[in-house]
C-alpha positions in Angstrom: 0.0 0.0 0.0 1.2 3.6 -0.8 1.8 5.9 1.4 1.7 9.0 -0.4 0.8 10.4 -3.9 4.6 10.3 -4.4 5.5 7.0 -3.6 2.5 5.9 -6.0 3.6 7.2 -8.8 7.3 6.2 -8.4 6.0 2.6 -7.8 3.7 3.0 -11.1 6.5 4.4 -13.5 9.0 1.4 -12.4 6.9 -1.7 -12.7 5.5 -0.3 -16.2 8.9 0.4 -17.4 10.4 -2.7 -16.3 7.6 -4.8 -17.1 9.3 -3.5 -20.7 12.9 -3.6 -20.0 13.0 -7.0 -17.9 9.9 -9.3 -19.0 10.9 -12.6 -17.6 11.8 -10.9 -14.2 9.6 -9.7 -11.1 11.1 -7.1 -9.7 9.9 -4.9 -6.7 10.4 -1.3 -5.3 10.2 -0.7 -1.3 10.6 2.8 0.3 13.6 2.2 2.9 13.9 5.7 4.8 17.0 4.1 7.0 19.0 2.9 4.2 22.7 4.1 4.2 25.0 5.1 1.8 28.1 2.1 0.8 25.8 0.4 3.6 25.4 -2.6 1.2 24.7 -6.5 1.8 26.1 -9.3 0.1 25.4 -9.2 -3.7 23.5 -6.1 -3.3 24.5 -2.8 -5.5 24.0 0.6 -5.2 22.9 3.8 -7.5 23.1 7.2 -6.0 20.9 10.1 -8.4 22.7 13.4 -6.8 20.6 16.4 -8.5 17.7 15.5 -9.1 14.5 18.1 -8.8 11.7 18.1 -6.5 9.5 20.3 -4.5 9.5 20.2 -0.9 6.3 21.0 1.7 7.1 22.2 5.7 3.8 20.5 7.7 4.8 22.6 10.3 4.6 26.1 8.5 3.3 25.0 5.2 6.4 27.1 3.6 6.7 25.3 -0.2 10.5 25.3 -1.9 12.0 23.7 -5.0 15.0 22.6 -5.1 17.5 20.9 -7.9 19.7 19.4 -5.7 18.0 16.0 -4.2 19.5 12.7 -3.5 18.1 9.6 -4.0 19.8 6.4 -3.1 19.1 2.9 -4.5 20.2 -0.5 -3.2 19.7 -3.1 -6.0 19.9 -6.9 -5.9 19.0 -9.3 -8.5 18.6 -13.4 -7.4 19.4 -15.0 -11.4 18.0 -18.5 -9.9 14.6 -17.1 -9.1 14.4 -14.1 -11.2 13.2 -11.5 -9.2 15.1 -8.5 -7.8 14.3 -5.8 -5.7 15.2 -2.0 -5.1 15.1 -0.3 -2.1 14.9 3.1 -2.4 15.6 6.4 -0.5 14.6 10.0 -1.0 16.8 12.7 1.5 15.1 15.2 3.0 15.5 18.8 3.6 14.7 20.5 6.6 12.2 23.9 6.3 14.8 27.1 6.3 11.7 29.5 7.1 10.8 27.7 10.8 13.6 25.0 11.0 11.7 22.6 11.7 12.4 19.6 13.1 10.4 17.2 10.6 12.3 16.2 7.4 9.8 16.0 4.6 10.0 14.1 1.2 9.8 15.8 -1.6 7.0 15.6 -4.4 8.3 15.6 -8.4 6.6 15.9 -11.4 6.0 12.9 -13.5 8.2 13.6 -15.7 11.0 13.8 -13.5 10.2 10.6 -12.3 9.9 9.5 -15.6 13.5 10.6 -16.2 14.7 9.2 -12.8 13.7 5.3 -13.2 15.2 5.4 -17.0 18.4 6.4 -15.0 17.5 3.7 -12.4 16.9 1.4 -15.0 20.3 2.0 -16.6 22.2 1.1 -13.8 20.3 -1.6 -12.5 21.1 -3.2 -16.6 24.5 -2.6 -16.3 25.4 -3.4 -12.4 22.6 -6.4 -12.0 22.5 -7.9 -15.9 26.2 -6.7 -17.1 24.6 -5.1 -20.0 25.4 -1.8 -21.6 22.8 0.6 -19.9 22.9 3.4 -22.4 22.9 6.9 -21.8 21.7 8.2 -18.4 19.2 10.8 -18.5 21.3 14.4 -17.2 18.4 17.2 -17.9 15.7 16.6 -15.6 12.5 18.5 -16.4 11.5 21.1 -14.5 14.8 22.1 -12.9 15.0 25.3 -10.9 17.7 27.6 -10.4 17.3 28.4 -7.1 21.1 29.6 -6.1 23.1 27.6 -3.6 22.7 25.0 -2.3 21.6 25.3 1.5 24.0 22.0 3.2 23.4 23.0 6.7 19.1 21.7 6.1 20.1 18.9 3.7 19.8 15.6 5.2 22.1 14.1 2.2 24.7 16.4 3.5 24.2 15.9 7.1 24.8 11.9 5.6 28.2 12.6 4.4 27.5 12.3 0.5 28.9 15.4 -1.0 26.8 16.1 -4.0 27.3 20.0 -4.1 30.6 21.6 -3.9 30.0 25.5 -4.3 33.9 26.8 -3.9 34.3 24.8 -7.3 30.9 26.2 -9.0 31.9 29.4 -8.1 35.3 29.3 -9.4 33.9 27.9 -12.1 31.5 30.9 -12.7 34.2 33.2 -12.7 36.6 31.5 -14.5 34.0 31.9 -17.3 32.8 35.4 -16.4 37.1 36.1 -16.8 37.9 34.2 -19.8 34.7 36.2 -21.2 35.4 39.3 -20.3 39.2 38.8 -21.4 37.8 37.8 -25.1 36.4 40.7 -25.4 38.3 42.8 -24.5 41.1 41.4 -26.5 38.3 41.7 -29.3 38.2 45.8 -28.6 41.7 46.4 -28.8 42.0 44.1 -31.8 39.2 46.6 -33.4 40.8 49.6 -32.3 44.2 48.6 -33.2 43.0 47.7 -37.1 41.3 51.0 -36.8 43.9 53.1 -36.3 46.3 51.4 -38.3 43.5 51.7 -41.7 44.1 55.8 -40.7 47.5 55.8 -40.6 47.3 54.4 -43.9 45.0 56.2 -45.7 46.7 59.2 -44.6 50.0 58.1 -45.6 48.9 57.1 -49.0 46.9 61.3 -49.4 50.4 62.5 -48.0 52.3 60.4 -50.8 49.8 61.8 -53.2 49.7 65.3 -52.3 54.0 65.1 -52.8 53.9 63.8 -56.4 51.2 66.0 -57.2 53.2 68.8 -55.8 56.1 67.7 -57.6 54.5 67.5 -61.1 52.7 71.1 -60.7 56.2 72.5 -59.6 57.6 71.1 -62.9 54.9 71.9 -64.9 55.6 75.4 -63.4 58.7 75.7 -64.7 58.5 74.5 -68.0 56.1 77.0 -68.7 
């Protein structure tokens, strides 16, 4: 039985998609909120989706965020005798930054970020649980807000140990870019103004060249006559 609209739909999308991928297999998802990170059993693996997109709800002050930047951890396991496998599945929570509230809440996603989010599942779980080539894991998930840093002090991902959101780097990123920009073009200007200049000198070196031998000629032509 579900315990929320979310878990639903996550349930839903998997079984339909691998009812497609995997056939012969049964395969089942449960909703473990105490499973840990490299925490794995015998035979077990593990897929670990660091950015994905969801909203957030506070029950406490009913305060609504979005944030790009939430983990979801997945301990596989796949028995080839029987052929059924399961997935347990966590969603980190983040903790309301308007009341601080206590109560960690899961976030909510749109379908189609869940849609996107079991195709990467589904990738791994081919290549870690079937040695098969996955394909290509889906990067842009829709609906993705920018919502500025990332807030580790109410992440419960962070407060886990899994680093999934390194801002020094992002930012030194950012202005490495805003630098190497900004360098171009000014580079760019001075190139302009340097091939402007340079087309002057030379047009008024070439009148000056003129104006001589047509000095020259009407001083000759002066004294001939």
């Amino acid at each position: 039985m579900c315990t929320s609209l979310t878990t639903c739909e996550w349930k839903k999308v998997f079984y339909e998609k691998m009812e497609v991928a995997k056939p012969a297999d049964s395969w089942e998802l449960i909703i473990d909120p105490n499973l840990k990170p490299n925490e794995l059993a015998p035979g077990w693996k593990q897929y670990l989706e660091q950015q994905a997109s969801g909203r957030f709800h506070c029950s406490w002050c009913w305060h609504t965020w979005q944030s790009p930047h939430v983990v979801i951890l997945f301990h596989m396991y796949l028995d080839r005798a029987r052929r059924t496998g399961s997935v347990r599945m966590r969603i980190f929570k983040q903790l309301c930054y308007e009341c601080g509230a206590a109560r960690l809440d899961e976030s909510s996603m749109l379908e189609e970020n869940i849609e996107s989010l079991v195709d990467n599942l589904i990738t791994s779980l081919r290549e870690q649980c079937y040695d098969e080539d996955g394909g290509q894991y889906r990067i842009h998930v829709a609906g993705r807000p920018n919502s500025g840093p990332h807030r580790s002090e109410f992440c419960e991902a962070c407060q886990e140990g899994i680093v999934h959101w390194k801002p020094s780097e992002k930012l030194l990123e950012e202005e490495a870019t805003t630098y190497n920009s900004g360098a171009s073009k000014s580079r760019a200007q001075e190139g302009w103004g340097y091939n402007f200049f340079s087309l002057r000198w030379c047009v008024f070196a070439a009148s000056l060249c003129v104006l001589i031998v047509y000095l020259q000629y009407s001083f000759r032509s002066s004294v001939l006559f």
